[in-house]
Structures are given as C-alpha cells and as structure tokens.
One Martini backbone bead per residue (centre of mass of N, CA, C, O) as a GRO file, in nm:
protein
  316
    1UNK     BB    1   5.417  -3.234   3.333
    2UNK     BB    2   5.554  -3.123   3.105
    3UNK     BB    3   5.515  -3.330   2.891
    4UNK     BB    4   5.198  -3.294   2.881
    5UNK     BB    5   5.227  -2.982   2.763
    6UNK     BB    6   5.293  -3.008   2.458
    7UNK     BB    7   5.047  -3.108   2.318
    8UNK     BB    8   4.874  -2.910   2.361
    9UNK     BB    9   5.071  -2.683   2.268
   10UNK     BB   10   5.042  -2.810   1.967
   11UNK     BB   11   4.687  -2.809   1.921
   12UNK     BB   12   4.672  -2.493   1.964
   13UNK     BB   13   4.798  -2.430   1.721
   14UNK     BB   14   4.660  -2.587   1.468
   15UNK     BB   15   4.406  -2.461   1.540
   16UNK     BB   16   4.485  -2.168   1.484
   17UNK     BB   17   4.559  -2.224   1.200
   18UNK     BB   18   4.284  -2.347   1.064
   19UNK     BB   19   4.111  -2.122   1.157
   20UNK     BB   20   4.282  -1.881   0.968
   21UNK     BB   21   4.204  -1.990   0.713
   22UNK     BB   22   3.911  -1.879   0.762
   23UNK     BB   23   3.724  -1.702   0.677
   24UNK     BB   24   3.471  -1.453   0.772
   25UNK     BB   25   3.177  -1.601   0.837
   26UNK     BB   26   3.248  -1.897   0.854
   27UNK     BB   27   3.233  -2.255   0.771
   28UNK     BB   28   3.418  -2.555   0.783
   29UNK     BB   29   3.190  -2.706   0.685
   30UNK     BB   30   2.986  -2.466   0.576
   31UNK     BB   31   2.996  -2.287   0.228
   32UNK     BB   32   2.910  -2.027   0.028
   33UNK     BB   33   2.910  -2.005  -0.257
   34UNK     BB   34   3.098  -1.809  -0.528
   35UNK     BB   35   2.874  -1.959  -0.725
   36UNK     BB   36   2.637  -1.814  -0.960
   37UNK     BB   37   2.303  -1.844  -1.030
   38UNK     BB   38   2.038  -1.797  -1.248
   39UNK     BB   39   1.707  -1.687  -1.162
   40UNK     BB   40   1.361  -1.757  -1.303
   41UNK     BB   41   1.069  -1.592  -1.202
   42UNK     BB   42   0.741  -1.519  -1.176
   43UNK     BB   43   0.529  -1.214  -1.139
   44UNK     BB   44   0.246  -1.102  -0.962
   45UNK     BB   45   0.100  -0.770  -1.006
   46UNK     BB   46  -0.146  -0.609  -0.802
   47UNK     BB   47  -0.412  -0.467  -0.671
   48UNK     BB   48  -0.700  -0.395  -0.536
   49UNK     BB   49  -0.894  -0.662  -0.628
   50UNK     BB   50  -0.770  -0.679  -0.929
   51UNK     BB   51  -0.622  -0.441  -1.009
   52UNK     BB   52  -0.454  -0.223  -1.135
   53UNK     BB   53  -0.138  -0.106  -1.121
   54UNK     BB   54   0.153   0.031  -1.088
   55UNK     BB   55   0.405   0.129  -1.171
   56UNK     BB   56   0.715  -0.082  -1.205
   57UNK     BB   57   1.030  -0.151  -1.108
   58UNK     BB   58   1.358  -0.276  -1.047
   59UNK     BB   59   1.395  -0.069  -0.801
   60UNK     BB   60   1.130  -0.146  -0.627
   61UNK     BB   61   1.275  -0.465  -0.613
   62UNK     BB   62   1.314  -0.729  -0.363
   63UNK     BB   63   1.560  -1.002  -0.303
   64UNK     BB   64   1.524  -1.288  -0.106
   65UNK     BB   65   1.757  -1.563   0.028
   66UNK     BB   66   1.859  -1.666   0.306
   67UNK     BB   67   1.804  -1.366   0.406
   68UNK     BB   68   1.945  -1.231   0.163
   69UNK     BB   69   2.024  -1.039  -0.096
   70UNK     BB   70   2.017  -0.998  -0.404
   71UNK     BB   71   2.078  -0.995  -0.743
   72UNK     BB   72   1.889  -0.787  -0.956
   73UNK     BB   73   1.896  -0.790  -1.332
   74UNK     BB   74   1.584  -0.857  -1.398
   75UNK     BB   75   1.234  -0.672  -1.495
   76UNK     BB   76   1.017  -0.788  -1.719
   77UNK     BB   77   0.724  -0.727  -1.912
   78UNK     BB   78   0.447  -0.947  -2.006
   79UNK     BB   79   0.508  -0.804  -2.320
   80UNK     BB   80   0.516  -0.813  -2.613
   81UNK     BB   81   0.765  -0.961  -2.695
   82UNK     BB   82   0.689  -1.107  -2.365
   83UNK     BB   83   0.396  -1.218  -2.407
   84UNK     BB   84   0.437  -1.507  -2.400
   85UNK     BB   85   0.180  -1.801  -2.346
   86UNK     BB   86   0.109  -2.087  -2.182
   87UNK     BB   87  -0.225  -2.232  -2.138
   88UNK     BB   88  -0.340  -2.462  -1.928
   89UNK     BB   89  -0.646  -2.678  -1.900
   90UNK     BB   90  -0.746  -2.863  -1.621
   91UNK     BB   91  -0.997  -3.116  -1.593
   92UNK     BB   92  -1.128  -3.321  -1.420
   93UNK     BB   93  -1.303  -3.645  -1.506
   94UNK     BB   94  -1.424  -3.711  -1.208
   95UNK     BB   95  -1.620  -3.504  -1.200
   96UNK     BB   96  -1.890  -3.311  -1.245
   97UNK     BB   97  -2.072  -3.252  -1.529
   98UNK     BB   98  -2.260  -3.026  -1.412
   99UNK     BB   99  -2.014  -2.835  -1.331
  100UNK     BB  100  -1.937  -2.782  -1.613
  101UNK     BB  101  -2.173  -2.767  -1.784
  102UNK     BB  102  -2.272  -2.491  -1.680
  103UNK     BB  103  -1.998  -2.348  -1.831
  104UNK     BB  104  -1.918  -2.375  -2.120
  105UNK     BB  105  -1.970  -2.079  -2.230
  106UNK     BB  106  -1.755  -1.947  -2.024
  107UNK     BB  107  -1.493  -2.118  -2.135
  108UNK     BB  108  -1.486  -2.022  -2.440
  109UNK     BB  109  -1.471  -1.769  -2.394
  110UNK     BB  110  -1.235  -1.718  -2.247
  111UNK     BB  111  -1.051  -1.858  -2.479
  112UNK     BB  112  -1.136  -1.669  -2.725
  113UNK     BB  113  -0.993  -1.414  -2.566
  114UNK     BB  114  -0.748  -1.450  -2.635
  115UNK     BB  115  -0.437  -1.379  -2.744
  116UNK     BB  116  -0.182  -1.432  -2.949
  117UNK     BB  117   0.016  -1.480  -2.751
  118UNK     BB  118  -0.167  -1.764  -2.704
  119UNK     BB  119  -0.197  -2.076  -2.577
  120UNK     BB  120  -0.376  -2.311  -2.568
  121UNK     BB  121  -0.475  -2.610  -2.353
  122UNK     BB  122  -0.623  -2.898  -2.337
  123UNK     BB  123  -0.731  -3.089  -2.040
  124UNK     BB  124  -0.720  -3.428  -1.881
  125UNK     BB  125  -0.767  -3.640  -1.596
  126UNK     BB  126  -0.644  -3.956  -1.652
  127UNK     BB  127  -0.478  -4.188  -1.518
  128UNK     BB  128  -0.257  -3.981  -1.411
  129UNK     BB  129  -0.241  -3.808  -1.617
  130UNK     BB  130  -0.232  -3.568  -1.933
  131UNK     BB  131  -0.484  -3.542  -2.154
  132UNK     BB  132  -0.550  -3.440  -2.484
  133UNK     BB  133  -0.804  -3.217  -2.650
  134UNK     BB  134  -0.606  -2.964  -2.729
  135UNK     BB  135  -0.344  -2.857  -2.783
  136UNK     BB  136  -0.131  -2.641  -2.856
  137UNK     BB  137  -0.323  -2.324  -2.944
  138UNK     BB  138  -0.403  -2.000  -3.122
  139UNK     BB  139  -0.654  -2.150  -3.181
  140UNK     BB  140  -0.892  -2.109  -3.013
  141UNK     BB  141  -1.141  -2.230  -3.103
  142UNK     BB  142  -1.049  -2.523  -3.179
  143UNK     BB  143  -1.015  -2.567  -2.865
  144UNK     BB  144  -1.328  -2.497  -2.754
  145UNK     BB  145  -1.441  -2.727  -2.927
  146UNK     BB  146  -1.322  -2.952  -2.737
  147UNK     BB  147  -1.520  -2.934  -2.501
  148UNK     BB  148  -1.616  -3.173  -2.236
  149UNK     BB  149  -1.761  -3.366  -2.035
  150UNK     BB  150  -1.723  -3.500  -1.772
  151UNK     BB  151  -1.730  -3.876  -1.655
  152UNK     BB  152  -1.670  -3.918  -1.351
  153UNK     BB  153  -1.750  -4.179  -1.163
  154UNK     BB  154  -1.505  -4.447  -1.371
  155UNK     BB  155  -1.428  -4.714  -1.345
  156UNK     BB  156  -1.043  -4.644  -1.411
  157UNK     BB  157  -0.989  -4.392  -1.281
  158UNK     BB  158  -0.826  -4.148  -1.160
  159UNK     BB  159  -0.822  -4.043  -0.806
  160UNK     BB  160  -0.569  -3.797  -0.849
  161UNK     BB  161  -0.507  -3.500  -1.019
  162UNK     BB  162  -0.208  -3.484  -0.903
  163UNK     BB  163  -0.089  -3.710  -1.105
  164UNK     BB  164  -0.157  -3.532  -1.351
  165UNK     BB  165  -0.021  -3.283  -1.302
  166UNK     BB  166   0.259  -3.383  -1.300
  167UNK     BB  167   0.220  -3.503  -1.599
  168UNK     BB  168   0.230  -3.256  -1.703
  169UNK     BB  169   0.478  -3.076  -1.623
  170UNK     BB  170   0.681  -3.339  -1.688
  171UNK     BB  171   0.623  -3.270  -2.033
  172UNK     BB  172   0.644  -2.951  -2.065
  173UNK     BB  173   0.844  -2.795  -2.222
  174UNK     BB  174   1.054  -2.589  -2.238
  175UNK     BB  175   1.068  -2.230  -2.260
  176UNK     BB  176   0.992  -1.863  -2.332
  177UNK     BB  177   0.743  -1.902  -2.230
  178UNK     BB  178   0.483  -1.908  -2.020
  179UNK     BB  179   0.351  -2.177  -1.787
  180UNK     BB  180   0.013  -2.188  -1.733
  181UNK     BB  181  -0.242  -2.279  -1.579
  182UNK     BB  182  -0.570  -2.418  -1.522
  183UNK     BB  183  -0.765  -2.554  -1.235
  184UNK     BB  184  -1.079  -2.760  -1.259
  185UNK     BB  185  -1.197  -2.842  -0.971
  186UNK     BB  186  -1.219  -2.986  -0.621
  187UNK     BB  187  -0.949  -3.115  -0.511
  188UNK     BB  188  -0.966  -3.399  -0.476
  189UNK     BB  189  -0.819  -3.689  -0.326
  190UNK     BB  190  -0.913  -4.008  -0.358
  191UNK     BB  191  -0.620  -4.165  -0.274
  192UNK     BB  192  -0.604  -3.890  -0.068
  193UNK     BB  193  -0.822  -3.768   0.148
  194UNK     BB  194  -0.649  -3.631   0.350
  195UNK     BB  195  -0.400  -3.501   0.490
  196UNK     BB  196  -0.054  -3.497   0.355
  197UNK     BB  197  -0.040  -3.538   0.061
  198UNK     BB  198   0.167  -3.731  -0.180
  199UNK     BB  199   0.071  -3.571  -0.437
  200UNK     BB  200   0.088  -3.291  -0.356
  201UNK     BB  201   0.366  -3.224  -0.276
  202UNK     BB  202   0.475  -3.352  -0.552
  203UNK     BB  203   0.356  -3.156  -0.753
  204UNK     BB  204   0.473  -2.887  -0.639
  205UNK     BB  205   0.768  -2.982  -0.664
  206UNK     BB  206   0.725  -2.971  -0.991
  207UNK     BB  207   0.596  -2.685  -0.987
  208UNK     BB  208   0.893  -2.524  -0.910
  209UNK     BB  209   1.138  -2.650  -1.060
  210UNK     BB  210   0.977  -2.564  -1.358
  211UNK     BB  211   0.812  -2.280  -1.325
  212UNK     BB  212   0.475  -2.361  -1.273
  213UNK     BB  213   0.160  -2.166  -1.304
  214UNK     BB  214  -0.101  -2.220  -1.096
  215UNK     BB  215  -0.448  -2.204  -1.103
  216UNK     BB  216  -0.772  -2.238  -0.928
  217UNK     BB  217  -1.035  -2.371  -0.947
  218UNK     BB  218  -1.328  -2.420  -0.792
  219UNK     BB  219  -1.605  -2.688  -0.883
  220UNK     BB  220  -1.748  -2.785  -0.634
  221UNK     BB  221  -1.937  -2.982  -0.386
  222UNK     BB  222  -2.046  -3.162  -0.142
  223UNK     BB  223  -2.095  -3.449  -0.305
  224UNK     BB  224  -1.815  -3.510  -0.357
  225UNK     BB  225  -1.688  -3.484  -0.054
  226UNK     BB  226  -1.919  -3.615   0.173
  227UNK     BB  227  -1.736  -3.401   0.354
  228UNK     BB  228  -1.664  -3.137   0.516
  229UNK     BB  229  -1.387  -3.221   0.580
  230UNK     BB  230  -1.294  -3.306   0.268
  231UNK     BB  231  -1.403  -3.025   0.147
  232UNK     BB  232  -1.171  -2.861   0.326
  233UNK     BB  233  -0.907  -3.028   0.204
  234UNK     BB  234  -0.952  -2.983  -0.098
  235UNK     BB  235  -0.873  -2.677  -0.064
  236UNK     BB  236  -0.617  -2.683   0.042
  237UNK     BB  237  -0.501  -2.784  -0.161
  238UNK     BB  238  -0.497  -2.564  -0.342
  239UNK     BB  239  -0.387  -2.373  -0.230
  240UNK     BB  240  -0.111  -2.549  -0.223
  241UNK     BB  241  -0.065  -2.490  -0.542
  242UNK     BB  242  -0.120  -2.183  -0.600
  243UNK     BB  243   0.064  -2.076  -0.383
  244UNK     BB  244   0.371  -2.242  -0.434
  245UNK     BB  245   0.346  -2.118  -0.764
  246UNK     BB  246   0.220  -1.801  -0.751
  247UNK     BB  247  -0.088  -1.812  -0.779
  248UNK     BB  248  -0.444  -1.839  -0.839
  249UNK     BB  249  -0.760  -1.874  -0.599
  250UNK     BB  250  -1.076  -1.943  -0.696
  251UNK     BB  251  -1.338  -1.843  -0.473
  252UNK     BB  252  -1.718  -1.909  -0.348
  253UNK     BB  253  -1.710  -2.164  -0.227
  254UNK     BB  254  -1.876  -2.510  -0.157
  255UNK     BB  255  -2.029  -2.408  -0.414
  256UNK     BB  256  -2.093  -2.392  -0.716
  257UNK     BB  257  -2.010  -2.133  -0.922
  258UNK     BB  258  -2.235  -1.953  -1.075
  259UNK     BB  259  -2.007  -1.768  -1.204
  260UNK     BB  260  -1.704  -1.760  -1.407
  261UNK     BB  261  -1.672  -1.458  -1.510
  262UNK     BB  262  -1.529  -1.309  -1.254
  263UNK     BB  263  -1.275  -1.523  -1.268
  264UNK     BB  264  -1.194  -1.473  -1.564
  265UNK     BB  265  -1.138  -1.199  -1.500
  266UNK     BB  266  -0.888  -1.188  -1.277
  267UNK     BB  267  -0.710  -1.369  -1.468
  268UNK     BB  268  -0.669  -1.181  -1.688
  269UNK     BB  269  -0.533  -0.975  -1.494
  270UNK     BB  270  -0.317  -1.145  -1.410
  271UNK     BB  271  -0.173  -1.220  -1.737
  272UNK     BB  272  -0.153  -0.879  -1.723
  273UNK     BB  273   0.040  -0.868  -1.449
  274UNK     BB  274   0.347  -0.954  -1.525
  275UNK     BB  275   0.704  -1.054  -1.455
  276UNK     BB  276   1.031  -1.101  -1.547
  277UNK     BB  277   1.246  -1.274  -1.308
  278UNK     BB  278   1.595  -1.198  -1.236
  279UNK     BB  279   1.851  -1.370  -1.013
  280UNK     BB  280   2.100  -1.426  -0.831
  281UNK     BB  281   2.281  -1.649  -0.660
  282UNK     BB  282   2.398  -1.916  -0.509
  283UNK     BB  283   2.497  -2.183  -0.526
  284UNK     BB  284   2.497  -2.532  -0.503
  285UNK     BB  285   2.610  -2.799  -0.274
  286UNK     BB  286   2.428  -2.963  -0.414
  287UNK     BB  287   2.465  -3.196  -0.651
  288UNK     BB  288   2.095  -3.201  -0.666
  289UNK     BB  289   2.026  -2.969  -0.521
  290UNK     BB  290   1.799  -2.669  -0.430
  291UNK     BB  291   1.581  -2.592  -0.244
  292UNK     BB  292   1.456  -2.212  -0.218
  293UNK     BB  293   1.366  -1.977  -0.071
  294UNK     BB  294   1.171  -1.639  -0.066
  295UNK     BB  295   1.171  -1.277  -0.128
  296UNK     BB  296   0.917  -1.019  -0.234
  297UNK     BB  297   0.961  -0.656  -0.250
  298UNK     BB  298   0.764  -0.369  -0.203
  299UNK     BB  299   0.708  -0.011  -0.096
  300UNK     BB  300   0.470  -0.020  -0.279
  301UNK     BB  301   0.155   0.076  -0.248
  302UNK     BB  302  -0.072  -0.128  -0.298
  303UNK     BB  303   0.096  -0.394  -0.357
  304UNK     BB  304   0.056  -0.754  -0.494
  305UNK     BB  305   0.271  -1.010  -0.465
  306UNK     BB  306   0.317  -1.305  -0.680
  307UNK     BB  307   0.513  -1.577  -0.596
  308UNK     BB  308   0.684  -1.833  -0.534
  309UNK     BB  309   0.852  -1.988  -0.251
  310UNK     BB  310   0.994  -2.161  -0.454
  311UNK     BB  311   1.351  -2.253  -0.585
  312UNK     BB  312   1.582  -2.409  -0.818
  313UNK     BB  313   1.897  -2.481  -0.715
  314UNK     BB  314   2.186  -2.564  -0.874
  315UNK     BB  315   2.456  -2.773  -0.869
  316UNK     BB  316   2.757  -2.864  -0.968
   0.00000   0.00000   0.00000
C-alpha cells in the first residue's frame, strides 16, 4: 500500500504546480489575449421619433464586448472634416417598376439634396451583382439623372437581392468616409423565400465585417410576394439586415408607401446625427479572427442609439 500512495502524492503535487502557474481567472484552456487592437464603428444617436439629440459626449458612452467594458479612444461626431460618407442606393431589378416609379420625384429631390460631403452612388440589383448606373459622385445632379425603372420579373434576373447587396459590400473599397447603404426592396428572397435564409446570413456577416451600415425602405406590395406569410419573411429579412448593421429599417406598412418624403426626412436626421467610436478590445484568439457581440449605452435619457450587434475583430 505504501508504494501506491508514491505515485498519487507525485500527480498532486504536479497537478498544484501547473495550477499555480495560471493567473487567477483565467483558464489553462482559453486565455483571453493581452494584445488590444482598435475597433471603429458608427454610432447612430437620435431622440424620441427622429427628433435630434441632446449633446453627447465620450464620457457619456459605455462599451461593453463579452459582458467587459471597453476602453473607449475615441467618440468625434460625423461633422466637419469628419462628415465624409458614401451613400449607395440599391434598388432591386426584379421589383415592380410601379412601386419605384411614382416616387422617382422624392427620390431625386432626396439625392439631389444631399450636402457636398456626401458621394451618392445608384445601384440596380441584377444577376446577383451590384450594377452602378452611376458611381459614386458629388455631382448629385447627375446621379439623380440616372434613375430608371426597375425591369421586374425578368428571366434571367437574380432572383435574390441579398446576392447582390453582398457584391456590393465585397466590392466596396475601405476609406475613412461613412460607408451606408439605402436598399430600396421589397425584402423578398426570391431564392430562398422561406425563413433563415442562407444568402441574408451571408449578407449580414459581410456587412458587420466590412462596417457598411444598410437602412432598408421597404417598397413591396401584396403582389410581389404572393402570400402573407412571405410578405412578413421578406419584411423580416429587412429588419436583420438593417438591424445587424446598426441601420434605420423603414416601414409604413405591407401596402407600397404613399409618399417616400417623410422616410427620407428620418434617414436624413439619421445621417447628421451619427459619431464614429473607436474602443480598444483584446485581440481575437482565432487565427481567422471572430465576431463578437458588443453593447453601447448611455445614461442619458431620451437618446435611442443604433449601431452595429456585432463587430469583427482580428486574430494573431
């Protein structure tokens, strides 16, 4: 019995070093690295109803990732020197030509009011690209001249705009200007038209990693998706589009809306009242980099902040 008890008390005494070589909180297994690296994403600040906010400040907001705060670098509002922003429109192709077209009026007036620091960039969704018929330009004029009627249901069109909006995203060049979308749809996956489609994932993930925020209008009618229950999957399909990128998801209903003027009166409080937040985070263990989760808050009242759910941060 004797020499049995040798080899037990050497494994414990083993076990108590290896143990004691661990920081306290942490896991032989995963360690959380001690290598920060910044992470930048767009803060959409507004009041009650799109009204403006009050001012805000850094010491105002709070950032938490993996239940953590953050330290927050940096929080400069989108003004000034710092109000650069591409604004792409994407229109599905494949939509009725109806609905887009007896707004062509408020959508130009909205384009061509855009300020000078703003790029605007027509997009049509087709064959699962993202087709420009007029690049990004300050001349807003002639972007605006651009605009046509979508060609609807036409054999050999994409039948999934979320296709498109991935290649638009994937092609987009990185810069220090706002990068933001409006998408201009009935929401219908045509692809895959029922629920947890597999090209809405794909989109989302490429539009959380590259930081392109979407603001979706919904712009469909009965007809388009041919039973309720596919006009609310295609209008879900918006929300986590809009949703996951920190964007403004704009609805009047499943009825084509009446007048496009007071949805682009919000979106355009939403684009003067946005602030570009920097915070440090620990650095990914995955070779591949990985989401993470994140949360903004702040103790001022009355102030409804919109950004990002998720953040993508790099590995070794």
């Amino acid at each position: 019995m004797r020499k049995a008890t040798l080899p037990l008390v050497l494994a414990l005494a083993v076990a108590v070093i290896v143990l004691a070589g661990w920081p306290a909180n942490s896991s032989p297994v995963t360690q959380a690295s001690s290598i920060t690296v910044p992470i930048s994403t767009v803060v959409t600040v507004l009041g009650p109803d799109y009204s403006a906010p009050p001012a805000i400040s850094k010491n105002d907001i709070i950032v938490y990732a993996q239940k953590k705060r953050q330290d927050v670098t940096s929080w400069t509002p989108a003004q000034g020197a710092n109000a650069g922003l591409q604004l792409a429109i994407l229109i599905d192709n494949n939509d009725s030509p109806t609905a887009i077209g007896q707004h062509f009026g408020e959508i130009k007036d909205f384009i061509n009011s855009q300020p000078d620091t703003t790029q605007v960039g027509l997009f049509y969704a087709v064959a699962g690209s993202a087709r420009a018929a007029a690049p990004f330009s300050a001349d807003h004029s002639a972007v605006a001249q651009k605009l046509r009627l979508p060609l609807g249901r036409v054999s050999g069109q994409s039948p999934s705009i979320y296709l498109s909006l991935s290649d638009l995203v994937t092609h987009w060049p990185t810069g220090s200007a706002r990068r933001e979308v409006l998408m201009i749809a009935s929401g219908v996956d045509r692809l895959h038209p029922g629920v947890q489609s597999p090209y809405v994932d794909e989109a989302v993930n490429k539009i959380q990693k590259s930081g392109v925020i979407v603001h979706t209008l919904y712009s469909g009618g009965l007809r388009l998706a041919n039973t309720t229950l596919l006009q609310s999957i295609a209008w879900q399909n918006l929300q986590l589009v809009a949703g996951g990128s920190g964007g403004q998801e704009f609805f009047q209903g499943f009825e084509t809306p009446v007048d496009f003027t007071p949805l682009f009166r919000e979106l355009d409080t939403t684009l003067k009242n946005q602030y570009l937040l920097t915070f440090n985070t620990p650095q990914s263990n995955k070779k591949k980099g990985e989401f993470r989760s994140i949360q903004i808050r702040t103790e001022l009242p009355k102030v409804n902040l919109s950004y990002a759910s998720r953040v993508y941060v790099q590995g070794p």
